[in-house]
C-alpha positions as CSV (number, residue, x, y, z in Angstrom):
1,X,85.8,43.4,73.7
2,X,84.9,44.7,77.1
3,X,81.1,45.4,77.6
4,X,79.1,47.8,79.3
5,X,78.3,45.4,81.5
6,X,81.7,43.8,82.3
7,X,82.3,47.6,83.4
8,X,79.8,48.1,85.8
9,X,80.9,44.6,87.8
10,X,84.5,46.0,88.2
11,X,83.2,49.1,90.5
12,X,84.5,49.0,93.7
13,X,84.6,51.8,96.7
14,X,87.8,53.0,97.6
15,X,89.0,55.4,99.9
16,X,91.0,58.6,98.5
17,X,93.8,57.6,101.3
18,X,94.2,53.7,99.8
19,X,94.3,55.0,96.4
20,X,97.4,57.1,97.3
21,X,99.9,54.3,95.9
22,X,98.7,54.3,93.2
23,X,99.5,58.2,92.4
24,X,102.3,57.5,90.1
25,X,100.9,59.7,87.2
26,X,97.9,57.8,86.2
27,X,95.2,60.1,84.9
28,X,92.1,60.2,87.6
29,X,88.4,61.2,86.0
30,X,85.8,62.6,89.2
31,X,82.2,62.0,87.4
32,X,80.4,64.6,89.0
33,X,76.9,64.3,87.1
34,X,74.4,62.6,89.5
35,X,72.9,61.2,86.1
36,X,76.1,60.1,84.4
37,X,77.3,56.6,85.6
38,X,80.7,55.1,86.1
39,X,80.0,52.7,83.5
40,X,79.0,55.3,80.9
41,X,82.5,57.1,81.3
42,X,84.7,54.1,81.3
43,X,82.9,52.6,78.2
44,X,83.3,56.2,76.3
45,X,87.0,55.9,77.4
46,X,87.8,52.6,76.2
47,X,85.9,52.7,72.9
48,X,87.8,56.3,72.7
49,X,84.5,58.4,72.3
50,X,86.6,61.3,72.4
51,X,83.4,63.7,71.2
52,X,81.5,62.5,74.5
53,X,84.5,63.2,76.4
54,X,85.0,66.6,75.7
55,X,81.2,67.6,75.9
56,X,81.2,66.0,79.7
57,X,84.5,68.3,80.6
58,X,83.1,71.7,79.1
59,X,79.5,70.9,80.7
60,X,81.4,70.0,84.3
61,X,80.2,66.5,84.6
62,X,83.6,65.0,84.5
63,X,86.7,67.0,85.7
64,X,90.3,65.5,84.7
65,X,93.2,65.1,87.5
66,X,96.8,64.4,87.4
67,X,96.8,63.2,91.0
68,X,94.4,61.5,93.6
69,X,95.3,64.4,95.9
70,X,93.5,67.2,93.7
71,X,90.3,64.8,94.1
72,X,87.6,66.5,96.2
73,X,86.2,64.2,98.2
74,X,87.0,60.9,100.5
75,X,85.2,58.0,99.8
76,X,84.7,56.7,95.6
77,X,82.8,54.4,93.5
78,X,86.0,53.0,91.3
79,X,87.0,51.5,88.5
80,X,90.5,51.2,86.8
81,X,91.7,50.0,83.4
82,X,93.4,51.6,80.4
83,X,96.0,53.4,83.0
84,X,93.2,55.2,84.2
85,X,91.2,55.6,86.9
86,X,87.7,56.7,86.7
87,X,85.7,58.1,90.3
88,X,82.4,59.3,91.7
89,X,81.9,60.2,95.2
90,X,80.1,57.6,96.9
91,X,77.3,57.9,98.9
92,X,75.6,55.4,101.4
């Protein structure tokens, strides 16, 4: 079983233009909550913590796209697994 942990050492920046080959239908999660980490999403997502899920979308801390063009933003934190790809605007 994947870990928190083995989450977090997968994050990688990418920019929204080198992500654009990989817009072939994949679901695309923008974490928008300063607090809320990559990890935390990921990990809710792949042991299918639907009940978190849905409380981050109605609060606005993650939004749900259908393509990496509807993704404000230009630069991400990234990680990808589970036909998913899960995003937060990176800052430096």
């Amino acid at each position: 079983m994947t870990t928190p942990e083995d989450l977090e050492r997968l994050v990688d920046p990418a920019g929204r233009k080198q992500l654009y080959p990989y817009d072939d239908g994949r679901h695309w999660y923008l974490v928008k909550s300063p607090t809320l980490t990559l990890r935390e999403v990921a990990y809710a997502a792949l042991t299918g913590d639907l009940e978190k899920f849905e409380k981050w979308v109605q609060e606005g801390e993650v939004e749900i796209y259908k393509s990496i063009r509807e993704v404000p933003g230009k630069l991400f934190m990234c990680i990808y697994f589970e036909n998913a790809y899960f995003l937060k605007l990176y800052e430096s």
